[in-house]
N, C-alpha and C positions, 0 to 999 in steps of 0.2 A: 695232320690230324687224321685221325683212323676213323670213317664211318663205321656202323655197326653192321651193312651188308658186305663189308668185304670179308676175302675167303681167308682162312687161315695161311693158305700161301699165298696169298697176296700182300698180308700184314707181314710174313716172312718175307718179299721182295723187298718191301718197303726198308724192313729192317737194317736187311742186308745193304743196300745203298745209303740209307744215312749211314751208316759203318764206315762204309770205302769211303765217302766223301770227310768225315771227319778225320780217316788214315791219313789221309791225299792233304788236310791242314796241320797234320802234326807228323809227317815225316822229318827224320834227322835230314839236318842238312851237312853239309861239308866236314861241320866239326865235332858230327857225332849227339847234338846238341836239337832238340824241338824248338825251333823256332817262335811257335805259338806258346810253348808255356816258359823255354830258356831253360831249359833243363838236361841233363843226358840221362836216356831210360826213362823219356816221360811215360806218365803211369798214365794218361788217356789213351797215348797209343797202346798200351799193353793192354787196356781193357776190352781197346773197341776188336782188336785182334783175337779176344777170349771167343768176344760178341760172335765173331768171322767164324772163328774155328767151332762154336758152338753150333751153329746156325748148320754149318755146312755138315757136321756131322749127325743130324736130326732130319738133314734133307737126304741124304747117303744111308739112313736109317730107316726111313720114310719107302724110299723109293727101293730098297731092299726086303722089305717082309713081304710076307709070302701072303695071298687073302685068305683071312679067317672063313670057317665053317661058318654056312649062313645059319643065323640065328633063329633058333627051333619057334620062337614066340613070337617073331614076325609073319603078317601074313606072306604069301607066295606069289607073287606073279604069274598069270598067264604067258607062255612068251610064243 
């Protein structure tokens, strides 16, 4: 359950581990095959791996931009 004070990266933690933990119940086993759904190329693990690769590129995205010019209509701080 997601309270309403947590941070936007913190709901991206959260994310991120229900993901691997869903990976980690639907990995192929031996014969190529997901165990949890009896399938080969189950499509939960392809999703939750969208989930992964989405996530991870938004934090790599995130942690790459450069800070904006401070906003002329905010006030200014003494520092």
């Amino acid at each position: 359950m997601t309270a309403p004070f947590l941070s936007l990266a913190q709901i991206r933690n959260r994310l991120v581990l229900t993901a691997r933990a869903i990976l980690r119940q639907h990995r192929s086993g031996p014969d190529g095959r997901c165990p949890t759904c009896r399938t080969a190329g189950c499509p939960v693990a392809t999703a939750v791996s969208e989930v992964l690769r989405t996530a991870e590129e938004v934090q790599q995205r995130t942690t790459a931009t450069e800070p904006t010019a401070p906003d002329q209509d905010e006030p200014q701080q003494a520092g």
